[in-house]
C-alpha positions as a printed Julia matrix, in Angstrom:
238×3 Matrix{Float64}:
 76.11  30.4   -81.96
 73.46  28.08  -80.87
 71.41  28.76  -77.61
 70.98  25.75  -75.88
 67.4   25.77  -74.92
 65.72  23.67  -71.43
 62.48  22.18  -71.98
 60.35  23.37  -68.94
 57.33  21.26  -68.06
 54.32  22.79  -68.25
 52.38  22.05  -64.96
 48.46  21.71  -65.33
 46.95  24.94  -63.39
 44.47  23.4   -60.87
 42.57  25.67  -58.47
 41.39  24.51  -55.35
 38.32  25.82  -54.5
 36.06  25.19  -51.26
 32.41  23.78  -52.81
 30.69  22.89  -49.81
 29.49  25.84  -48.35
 26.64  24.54  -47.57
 27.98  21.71  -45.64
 30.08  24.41  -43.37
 26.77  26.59  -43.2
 24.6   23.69  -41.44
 27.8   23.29  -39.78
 28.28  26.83  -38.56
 24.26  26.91  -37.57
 24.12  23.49  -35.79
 27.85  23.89  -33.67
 27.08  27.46  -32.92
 23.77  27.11  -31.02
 24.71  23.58  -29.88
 27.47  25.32  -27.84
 25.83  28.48  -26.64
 22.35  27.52  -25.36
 22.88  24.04  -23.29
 26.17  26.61  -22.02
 23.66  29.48  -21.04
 21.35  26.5   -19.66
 23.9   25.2   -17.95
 25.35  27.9   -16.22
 22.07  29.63  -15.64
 20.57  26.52  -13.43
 23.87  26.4   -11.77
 22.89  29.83  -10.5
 19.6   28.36   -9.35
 19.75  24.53   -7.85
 22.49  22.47   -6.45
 22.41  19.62   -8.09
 24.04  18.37  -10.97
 21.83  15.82  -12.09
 19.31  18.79  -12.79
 21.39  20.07  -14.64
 22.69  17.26  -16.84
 18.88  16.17  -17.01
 17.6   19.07  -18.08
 20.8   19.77  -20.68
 20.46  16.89  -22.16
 16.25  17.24  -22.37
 17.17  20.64  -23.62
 20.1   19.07  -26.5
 16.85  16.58  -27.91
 14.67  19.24  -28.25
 16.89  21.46  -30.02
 18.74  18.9   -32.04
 14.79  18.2   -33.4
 14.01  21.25  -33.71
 16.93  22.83  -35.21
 17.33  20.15  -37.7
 13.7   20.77  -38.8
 14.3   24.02  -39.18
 17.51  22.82  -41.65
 14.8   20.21  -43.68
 11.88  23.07  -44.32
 14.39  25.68  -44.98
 16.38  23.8   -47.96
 13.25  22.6   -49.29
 11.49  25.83  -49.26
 15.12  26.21  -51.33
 13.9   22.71  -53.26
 10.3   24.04  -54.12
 11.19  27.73  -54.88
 13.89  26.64  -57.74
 11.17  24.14  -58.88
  8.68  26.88  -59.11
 10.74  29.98  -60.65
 12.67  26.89  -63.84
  8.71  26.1   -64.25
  8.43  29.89  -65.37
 11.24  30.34  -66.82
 10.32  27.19  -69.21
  6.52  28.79  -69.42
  8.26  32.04  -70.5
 10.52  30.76  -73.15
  7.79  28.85  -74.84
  4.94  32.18  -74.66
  7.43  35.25  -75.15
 10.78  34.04  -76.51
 11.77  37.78  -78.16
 11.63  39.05  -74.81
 13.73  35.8   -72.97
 16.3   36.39  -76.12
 16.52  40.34  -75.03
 17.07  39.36  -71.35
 19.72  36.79  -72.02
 21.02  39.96  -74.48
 21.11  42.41  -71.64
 22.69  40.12  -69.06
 25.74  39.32  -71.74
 26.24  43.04  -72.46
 26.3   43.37  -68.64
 29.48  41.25  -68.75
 31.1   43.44  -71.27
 29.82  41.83  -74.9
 29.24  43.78  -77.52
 25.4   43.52  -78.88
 26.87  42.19  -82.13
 28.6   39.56  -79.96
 25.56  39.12  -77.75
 23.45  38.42  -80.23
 25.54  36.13  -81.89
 25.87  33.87  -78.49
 22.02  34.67  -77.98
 21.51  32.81  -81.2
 23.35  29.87  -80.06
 21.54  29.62  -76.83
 18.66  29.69  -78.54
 18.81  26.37  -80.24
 19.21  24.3   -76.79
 16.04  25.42  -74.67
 17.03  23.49  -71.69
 20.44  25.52  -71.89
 18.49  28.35  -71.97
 16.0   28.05  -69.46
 19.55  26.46  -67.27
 20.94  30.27  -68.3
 18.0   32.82  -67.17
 18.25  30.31  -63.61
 21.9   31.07  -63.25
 22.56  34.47  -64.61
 19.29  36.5   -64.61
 17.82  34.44  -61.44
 21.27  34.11  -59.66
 19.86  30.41  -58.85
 21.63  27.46  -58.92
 19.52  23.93  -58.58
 19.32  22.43  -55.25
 20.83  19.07  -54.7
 17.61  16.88  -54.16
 19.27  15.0   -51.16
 19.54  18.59  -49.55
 17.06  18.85  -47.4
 17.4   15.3   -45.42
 21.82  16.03  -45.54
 20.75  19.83  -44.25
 18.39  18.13  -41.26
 21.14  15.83  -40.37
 24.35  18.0   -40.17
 22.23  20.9   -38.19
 20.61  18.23  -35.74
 24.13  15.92  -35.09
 26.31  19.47  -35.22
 23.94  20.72  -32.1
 24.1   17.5   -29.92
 28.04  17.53  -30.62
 28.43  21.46  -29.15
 25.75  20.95  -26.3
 27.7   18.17  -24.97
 30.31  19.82  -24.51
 29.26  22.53  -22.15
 27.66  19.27  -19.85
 30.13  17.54  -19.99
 31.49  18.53  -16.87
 28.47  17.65  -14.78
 28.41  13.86  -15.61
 31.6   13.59  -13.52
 31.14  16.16  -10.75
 29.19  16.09   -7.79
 29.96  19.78   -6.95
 28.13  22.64   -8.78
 30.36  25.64   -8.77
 33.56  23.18   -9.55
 31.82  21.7   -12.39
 30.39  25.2   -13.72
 33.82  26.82  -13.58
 35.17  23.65  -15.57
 31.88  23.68  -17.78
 33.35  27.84  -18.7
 36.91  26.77  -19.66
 36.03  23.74  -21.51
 32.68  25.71  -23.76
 35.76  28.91  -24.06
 37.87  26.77  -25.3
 35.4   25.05  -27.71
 33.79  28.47  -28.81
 37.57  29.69  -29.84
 38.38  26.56  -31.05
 34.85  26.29  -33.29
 34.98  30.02  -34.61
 38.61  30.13  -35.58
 37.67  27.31  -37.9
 34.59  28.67  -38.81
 36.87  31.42  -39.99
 38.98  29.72  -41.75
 36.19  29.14  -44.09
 33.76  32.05  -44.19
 36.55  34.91  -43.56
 39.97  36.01  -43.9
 40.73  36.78  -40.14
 39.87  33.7   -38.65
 41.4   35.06  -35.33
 38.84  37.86  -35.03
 36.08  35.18  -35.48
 37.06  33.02  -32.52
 37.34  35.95  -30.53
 34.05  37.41  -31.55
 32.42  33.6   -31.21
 33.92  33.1   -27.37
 32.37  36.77  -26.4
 28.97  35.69  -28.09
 28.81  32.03  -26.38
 30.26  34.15  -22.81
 27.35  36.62  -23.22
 24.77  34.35  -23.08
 26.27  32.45  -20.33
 26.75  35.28  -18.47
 23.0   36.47  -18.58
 21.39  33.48  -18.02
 23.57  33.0   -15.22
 23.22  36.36  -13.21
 19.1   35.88  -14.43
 19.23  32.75  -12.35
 20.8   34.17   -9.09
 18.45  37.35   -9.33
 14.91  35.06   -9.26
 16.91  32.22   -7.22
């Protein structure tokens, strides 16, 4: 008796996985403060003048400043990144050259960390060995836990922290380019920055955790903190 057999198609297994971290970080860092301070700015000279060309003037003095500043924070911080890889590959390469036993027992010890035998390990040490480029790329990754900066970093990093901030400081203004009245403009300027906080840190969430819920929530009390403060700060000296 013959079995009749079906040919099932063997779909290619292809894992989606998100690589731009660093994107969402600049992202995350940019949005975040973009939303809260020109918010607590906002609402805290609403406490103090009545007029809402102040405030838009000094928001939007404030939003320059800290788009600048924020996005030079971004361009020395990934090229600190930049310089230290640069710095730690040179020693690595310096290292491989003057005291290759003790390079060959490192890359030894971090292969038996990840369950080879030392017959095996030295086997693959061998092999990685006879490439010293691969090797030096290998004590980087696995002993250094460094991975080699993309050289357009820093100028990307400075752009998506500085453009991020003047998109979430808008927002909280936003309000006072259309109306005259303070207190109607700073109760609109609340729901509209809310809405954008929850909105911002349930996708933040989505990204960097698996409760993206619990983010929003904790990124709305964060951004209402601040408001808050600044706010009742205002009325107390006003």
């Amino acid at each position: 008796m013959q079995h009749s057999q079906t040919n099932i198609p063997h779909l290619p297994h292809v894992e989606k996985h998100f690589t731009s971290s660093e994107v969402v970080r600049d992202i995350v860092i940019g949005m975040s403060d973009g939303l809260t301070v020109p918010f607590a700015l906002a609402a805290g000279l609403s406490g103090a003048v009545h007029s809402t060309g102040i405030i838009v003037t000094a928001g939007l003095a404030e939003v320059a400043a800290g788009a600048i500043a924020m996005g030079l924070g971004g361009y020395l911080a990934a090229l600190t990144d930049t310089e230290h890889y640069a710095s730690e590959k040179l020693r690595e390469e310096r290292e491989v050259e003057e005291v290759p036993e003790k390079e060959a027992a490192e890359v030894a010890e971090v292969l038996e960390e990840y369950g080879l035998s030392p017959k095996t390990a030295a086997t693959v040490v061998e092999a990685i060995r006879q490439d010293k480029k691969r090797w030096v790329d290998f004590m980087m990754r696995f002993e250094l836990g460094l991975e080699e900066p993309d050289p357009r970093r820093a100028r990307n990093s400075a752009w998506t922290i500085a453009l991020s901030y003047i998109a979430g400081g808008v927002v909280p203004l936003s309000p006072y380019f259309f109306i005259r009245d303070v207190p109607t403009a700073l109760l609109l300027s609340v729901v509209v920055t809310l809405i954008a906080l929850f909105g911002f840190g349930y996708i933040k969430g989505r990204f960097t955790t698996p409760r993206p819920f619990r983010s929003a929530w904790q990124t709305v009390l964060v951004g209402g903190i601040a408001a808050a403060a600044a706010f009742a700060i205002a009325r107390l000296i006003g």
